[in-house]
C-alpha positions as CSV (number, residue, x, y, z in Angstrom):
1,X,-5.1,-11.4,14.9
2,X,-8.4,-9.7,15.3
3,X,-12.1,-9.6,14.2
4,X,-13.0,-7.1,12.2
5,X,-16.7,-7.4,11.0
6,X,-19.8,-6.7,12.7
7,X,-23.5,-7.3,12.3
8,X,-23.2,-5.6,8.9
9,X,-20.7,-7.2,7.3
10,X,-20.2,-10.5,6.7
11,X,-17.1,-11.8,4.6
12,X,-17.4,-14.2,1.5
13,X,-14.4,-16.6,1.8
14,X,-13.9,-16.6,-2.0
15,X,-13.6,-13.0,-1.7
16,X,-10.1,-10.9,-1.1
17,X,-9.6,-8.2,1.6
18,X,-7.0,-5.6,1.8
19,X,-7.5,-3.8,4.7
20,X,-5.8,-0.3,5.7
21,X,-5.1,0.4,9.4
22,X,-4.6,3.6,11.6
23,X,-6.3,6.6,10.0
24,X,-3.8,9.9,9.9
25,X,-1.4,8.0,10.9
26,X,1.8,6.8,9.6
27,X,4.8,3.7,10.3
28,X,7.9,4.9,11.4
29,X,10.4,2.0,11.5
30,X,14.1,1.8,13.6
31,X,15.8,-1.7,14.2
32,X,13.0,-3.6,12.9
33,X,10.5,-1.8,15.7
34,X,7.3,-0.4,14.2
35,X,5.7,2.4,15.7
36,X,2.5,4.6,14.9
37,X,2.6,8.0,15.5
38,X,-0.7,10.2,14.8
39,X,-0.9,13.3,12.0
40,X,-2.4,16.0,13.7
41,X,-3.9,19.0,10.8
42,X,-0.6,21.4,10.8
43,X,1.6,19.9,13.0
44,X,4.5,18.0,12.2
45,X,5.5,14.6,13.4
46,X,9.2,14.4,14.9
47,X,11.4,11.5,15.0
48,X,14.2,10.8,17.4
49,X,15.5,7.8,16.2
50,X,18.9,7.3,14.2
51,X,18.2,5.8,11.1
52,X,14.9,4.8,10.6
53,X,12.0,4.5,7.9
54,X,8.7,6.0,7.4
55,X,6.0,4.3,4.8
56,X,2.5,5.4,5.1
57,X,-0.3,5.3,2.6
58,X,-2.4,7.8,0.2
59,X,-6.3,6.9,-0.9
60,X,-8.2,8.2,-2.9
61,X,-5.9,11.5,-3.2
62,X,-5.0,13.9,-6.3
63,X,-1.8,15.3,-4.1
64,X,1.1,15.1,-1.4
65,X,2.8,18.1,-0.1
66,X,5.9,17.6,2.2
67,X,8.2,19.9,4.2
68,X,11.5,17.7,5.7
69,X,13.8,19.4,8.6
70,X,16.3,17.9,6.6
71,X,16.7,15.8,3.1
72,X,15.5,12.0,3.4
73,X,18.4,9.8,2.8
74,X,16.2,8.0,0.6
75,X,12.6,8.2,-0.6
76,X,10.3,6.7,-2.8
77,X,9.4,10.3,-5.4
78,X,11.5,13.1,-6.3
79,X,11.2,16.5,-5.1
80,X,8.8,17.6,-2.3
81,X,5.4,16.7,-3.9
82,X,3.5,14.1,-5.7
83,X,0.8,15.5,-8.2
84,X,-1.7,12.9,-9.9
85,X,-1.7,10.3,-7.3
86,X,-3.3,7.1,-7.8
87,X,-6.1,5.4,-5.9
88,X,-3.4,3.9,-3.2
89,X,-0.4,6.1,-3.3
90,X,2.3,4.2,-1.5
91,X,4.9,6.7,0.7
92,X,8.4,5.9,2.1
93,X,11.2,7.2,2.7
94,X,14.6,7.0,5.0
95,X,15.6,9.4,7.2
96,X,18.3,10.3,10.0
97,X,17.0,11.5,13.3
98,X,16.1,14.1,14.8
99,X,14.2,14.7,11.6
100,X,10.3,16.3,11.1
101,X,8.3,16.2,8.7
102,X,4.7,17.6,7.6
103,X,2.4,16.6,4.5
104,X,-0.5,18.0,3.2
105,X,-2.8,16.1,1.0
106,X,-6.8,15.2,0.2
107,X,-6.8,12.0,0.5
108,X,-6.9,9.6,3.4
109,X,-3.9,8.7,4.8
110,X,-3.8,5.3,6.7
111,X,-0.4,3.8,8.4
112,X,-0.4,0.4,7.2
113,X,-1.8,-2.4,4.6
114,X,-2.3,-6.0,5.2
115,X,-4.3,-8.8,3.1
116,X,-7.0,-9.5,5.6
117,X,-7.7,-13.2,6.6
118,X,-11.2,-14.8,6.1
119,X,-11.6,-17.9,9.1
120,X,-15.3,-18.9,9.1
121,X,-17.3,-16.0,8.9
122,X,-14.8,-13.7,10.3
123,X,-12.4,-11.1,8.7
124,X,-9.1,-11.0,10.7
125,X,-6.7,-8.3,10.8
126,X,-3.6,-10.5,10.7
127,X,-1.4,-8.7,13.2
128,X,-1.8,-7.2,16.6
129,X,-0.9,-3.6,15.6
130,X,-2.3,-1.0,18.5
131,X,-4.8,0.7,15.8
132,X,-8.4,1.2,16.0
133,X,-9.6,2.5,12.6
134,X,-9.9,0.7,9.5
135,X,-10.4,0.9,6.1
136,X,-11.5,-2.6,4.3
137,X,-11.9,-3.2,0.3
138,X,-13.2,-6.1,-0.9
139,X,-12.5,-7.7,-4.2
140,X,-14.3,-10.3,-5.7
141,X,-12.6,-13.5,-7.2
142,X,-15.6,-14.8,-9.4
143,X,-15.7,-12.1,-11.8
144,X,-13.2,-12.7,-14.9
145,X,-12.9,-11.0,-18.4
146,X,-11.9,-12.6,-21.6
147,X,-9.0,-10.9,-23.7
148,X,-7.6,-11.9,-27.3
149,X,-3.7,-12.5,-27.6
150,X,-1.8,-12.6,-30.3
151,X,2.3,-13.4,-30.1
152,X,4.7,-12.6,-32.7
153,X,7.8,-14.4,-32.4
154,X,10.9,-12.2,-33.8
155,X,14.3,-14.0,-35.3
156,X,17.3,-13.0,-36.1
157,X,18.8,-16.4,-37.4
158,X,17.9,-18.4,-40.4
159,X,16.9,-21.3,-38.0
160,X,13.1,-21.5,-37.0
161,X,12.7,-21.5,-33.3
162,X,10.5,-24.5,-31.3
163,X,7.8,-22.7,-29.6
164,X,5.9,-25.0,-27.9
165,X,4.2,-23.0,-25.0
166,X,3.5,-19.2,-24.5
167,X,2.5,-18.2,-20.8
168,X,0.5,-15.0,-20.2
169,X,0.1,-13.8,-16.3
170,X,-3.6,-13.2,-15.5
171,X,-3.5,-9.3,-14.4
172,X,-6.2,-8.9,-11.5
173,X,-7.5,-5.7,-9.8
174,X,-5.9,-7.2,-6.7
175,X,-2.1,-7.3,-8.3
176,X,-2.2,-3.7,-9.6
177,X,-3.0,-2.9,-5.7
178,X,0.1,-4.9,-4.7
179,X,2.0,-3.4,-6.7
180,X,1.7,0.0,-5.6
């Protein structure tokens, strides 16, 4: 782990952090081994590796444009672009090496994602990945809004059903980023 802040910023500990590592950069993946490899503007990125995996990142983007050497054993969207993004745009896919790829997109593109770690008044970066820029968000905990609910229980015998509890997950800003 690593510090992150500075003389500007200052975590809350009842705050949440996701933080977003390597700038134009992505993950490739083989045997369990990550590596980073820098997206230079109109050059594509080659892997040697067998079988591997790439997952990378979109922020903030409204498109993703890819051109593959060859067909991805596996990916993550259909076709060879993604239109309509949304604020964080996970991307993955499998491939079998030698295989290049390019993208083109306008939004930031960042190589990994990791919950940052408040300790004190330090935000760590919880892993000692070789990357030096960073992108943090911050979401407060303290801020809540109240919904109404209503349940309507449907039979489809003549005997009434015991209901004695109905659970409803609290949906956060923070789960609708995990779950991209």
């Amino acid at each position: 782990m690593f510090v992150l802040n500075n003389e500007t910023f200052k975590p809350a500990q009842n705050n949440h952090y996701i933080i977003y590592g390597g700038k134009n950069c992505i993950t490739s993946i083989y045997n369990e081994v990550s590596k980073f490899h820098e997206k230079k503007t109109s050059t594509p990125i080659t892997l040697s590796d067998k079988i591997g995996r790439v997952t990378f990142y979109v922020l903030d983007g409204s498109y993703i444009n890819f051109e593959f050497s060859k067909q991805p054993l596996s990916r993550n969207f259909s076709g060879y672009a993604i239109q309509g993004t949304k604020k964080v745009r996970k991307v993955t896919f499998e491939y079998e090496g030698p295989f290049s790829f390019d993208y083109v997109t306008d939004g930031d593109v960042y190589a990994t994602r990791k919950t940052g770690v408040v300790k004190g008044s330090q935000l760590l970066y919880p892993d000692a990945d070789e990357l030096s820029t960073f992108r943090i968000e911050e979401y407060k905990r303290d801020i809540t809004t109240e919904h109404s609910f209503t349940a309507k229980i449907k039979q489809s015998t003549a005997i009434e059903p015991l209901v004695t509890m109905v659970a409803v997950k609290e949906l956060s800003v923070f789960d609708e980023v995990d779950a991209q």
